[in-house]
C-alpha positions in Angstrom: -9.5 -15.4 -27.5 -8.6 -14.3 -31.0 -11.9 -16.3 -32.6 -14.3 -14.1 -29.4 -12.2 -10.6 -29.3 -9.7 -9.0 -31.4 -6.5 -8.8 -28.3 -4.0 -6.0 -29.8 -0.5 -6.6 -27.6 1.4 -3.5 -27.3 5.3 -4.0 -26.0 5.5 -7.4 -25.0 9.1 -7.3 -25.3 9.5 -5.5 -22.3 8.8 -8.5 -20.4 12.3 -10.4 -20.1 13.0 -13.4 -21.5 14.4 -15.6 -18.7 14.1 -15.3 -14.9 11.5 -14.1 -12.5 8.6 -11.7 -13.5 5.7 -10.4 -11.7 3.5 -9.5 -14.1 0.8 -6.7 -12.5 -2.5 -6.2 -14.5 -5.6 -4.2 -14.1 -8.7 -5.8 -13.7 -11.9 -5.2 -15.3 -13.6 -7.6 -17.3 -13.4 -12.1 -16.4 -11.3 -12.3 -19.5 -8.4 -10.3 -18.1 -6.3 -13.4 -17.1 -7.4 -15.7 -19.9 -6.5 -12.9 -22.3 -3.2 -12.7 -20.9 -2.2 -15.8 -20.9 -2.9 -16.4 -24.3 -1.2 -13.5 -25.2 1.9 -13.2 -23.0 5.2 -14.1 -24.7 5.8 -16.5 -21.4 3.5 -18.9 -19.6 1.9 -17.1 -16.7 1.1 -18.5 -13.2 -2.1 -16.6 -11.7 -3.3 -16.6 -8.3 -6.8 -17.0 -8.9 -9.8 -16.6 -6.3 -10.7 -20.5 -4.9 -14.1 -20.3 -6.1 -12.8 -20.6 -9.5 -11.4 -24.1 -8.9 -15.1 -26.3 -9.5 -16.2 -28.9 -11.5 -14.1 -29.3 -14.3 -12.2 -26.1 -14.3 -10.4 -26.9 -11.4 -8.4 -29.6 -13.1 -7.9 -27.6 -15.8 -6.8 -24.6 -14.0 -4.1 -26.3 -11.8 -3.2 -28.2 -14.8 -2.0 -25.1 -16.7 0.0 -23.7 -13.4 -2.7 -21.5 -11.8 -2.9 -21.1 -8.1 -6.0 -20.5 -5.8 -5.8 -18.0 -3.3 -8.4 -17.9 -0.7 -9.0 -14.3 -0.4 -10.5 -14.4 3.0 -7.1 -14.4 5.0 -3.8 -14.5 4.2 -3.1 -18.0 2.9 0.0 -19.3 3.0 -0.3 -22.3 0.3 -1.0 -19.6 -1.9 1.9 -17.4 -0.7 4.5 -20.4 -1.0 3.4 -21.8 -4.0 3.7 -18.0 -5.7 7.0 -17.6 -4.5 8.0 -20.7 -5.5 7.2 -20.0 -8.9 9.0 -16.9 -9.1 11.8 -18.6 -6.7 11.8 -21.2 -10.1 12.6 -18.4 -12.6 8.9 -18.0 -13.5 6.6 -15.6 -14.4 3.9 -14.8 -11.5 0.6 -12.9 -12.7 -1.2 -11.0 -10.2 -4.2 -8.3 -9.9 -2.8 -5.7 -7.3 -6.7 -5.0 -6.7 -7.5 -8.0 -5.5 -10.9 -8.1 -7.3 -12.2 -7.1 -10.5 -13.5 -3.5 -10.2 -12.3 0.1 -12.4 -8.9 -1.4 -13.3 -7.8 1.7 -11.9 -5.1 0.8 -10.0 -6.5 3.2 -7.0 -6.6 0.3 -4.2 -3.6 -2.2 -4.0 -3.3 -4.8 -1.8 0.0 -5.2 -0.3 0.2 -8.8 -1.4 2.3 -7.5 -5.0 4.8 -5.7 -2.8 5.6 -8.0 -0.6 6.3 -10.9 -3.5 8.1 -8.0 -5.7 10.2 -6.8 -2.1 10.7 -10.6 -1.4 11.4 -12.1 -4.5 13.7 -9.5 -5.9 11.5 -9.7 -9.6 10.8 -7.4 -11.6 7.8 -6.1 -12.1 6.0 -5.2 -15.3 2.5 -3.5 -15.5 0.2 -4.4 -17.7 -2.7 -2.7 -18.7 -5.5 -4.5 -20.3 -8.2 -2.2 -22.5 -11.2 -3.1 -23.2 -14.5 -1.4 -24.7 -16.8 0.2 -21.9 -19.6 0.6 -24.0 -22.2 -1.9 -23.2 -23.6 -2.4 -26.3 -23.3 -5.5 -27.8 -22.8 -7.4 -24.7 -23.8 -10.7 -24.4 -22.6 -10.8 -20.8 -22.4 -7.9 -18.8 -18.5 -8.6 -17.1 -17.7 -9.1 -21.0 -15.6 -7.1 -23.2 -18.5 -7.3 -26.4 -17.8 -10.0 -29.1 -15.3 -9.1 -32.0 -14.8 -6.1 -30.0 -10.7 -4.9 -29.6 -8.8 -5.6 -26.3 -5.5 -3.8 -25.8 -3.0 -5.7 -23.9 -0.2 -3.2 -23.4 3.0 -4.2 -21.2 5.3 -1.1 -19.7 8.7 -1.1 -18.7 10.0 -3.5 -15.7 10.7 -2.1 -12.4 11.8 -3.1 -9.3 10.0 -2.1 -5.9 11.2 -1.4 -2.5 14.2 1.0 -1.6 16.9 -2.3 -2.8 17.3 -3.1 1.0 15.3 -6.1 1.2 12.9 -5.0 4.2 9.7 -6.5 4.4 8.4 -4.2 7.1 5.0 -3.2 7.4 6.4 0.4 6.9 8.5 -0.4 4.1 6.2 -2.5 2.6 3.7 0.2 3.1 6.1 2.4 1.1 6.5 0.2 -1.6 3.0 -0.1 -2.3 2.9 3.4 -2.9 5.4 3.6 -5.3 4.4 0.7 -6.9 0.7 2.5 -7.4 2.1 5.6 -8.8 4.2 3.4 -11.6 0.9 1.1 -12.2 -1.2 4.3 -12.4 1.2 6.0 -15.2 1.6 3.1 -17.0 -2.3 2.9 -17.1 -2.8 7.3 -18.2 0.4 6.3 -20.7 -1.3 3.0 -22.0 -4.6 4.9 -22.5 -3.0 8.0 -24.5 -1.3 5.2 -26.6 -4.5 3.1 -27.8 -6.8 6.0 -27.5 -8.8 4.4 -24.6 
């Protein structure tokens, strides 16, 4: 990543250094999750889309702790396996959107509330900030080469109302909340790099 890009990481050390983490990133370019897991002071476990898991990358991928999700239902291998990271004092990465889009934050899925509601983890936004100019792409779902990417972590939270409820109302309302925190972590993390 550092030989391709030039990753900038801004507040890493709000991510704690023991127990369970649920780290929640915006999604915009295919480098997202590679990035961060280069550059994340802990190893991170991603739920990654199935289709990623051919040919040689699928080795690879469960090799380094990754987990595919088939995002075509709910799937519970995926769900247990992500809890049981977290359950194992892990940290769990996860793109709220579901799909690599405006890195907006505007669409959540609930699947981050209910782990955050479930688990009990924290969760810690990360906004990940890369060029939008085309110019100098080689590929077009590419940050350009040598180009900057700012990584920048915000300040743990936890979701829910602390009862524990995994209702589809109260999950419902944690996914709200959970938005508005991701969304002004994102307007904070783009006044901070100038993005």
């Amino acid at each position: 990543m550092h030989t391709l890009w030039r990753p900038r990481v801004l507040g890493a050390w709000r991510v704690p250094a023991s127990g369970p983490v649920i780290l929640a990133v915006n999604h915009t370019h295919m480098i997202d999750g590679p990035m961060l897991m280069g550059t994340a002071p802990r190893p991170v476990h991603f739920l990654i889309k199935k289709e990623a898991f051919v040919g040689p990358l699928d080795p690879f991928l469960r090799g380094i702790g990754q987990l595919a999700v088939d995002r075509s239902g709910t799937d519970r291998t995926a769900v247990t396996g992500a809890l049981d990271v977290l359950a194992a004092g892990h940290v769990l990465g996860i793109f709220p959107e579901g799909t690599r889009g405006e890195g907006d934050f505007a669409a959540l899925r609930a699947g981050l509330a209910y782990f955050a509601v479930r688990s009990g983890a924290p969760v810690v936004p990360v906004a990940v900030l890369g060029s939008t100019d085309r110019a100098g792409r080689l590929v077009r779902k590419l940050p350009a080469l040598r180009s900057r990417v700012d990584l920048v972590f915000g300040e743990p939270f936890t979701a829910g109302d602390g009862s524990g409820r995994r209702t589809r109302a109260a999950l419902d309302a944690a996914t709200v909340g959970i938005q508005e925190r991701l969304s002004a972590h994102l307007t904070e993390a783009r006044r901070l790099t100038g993005r």
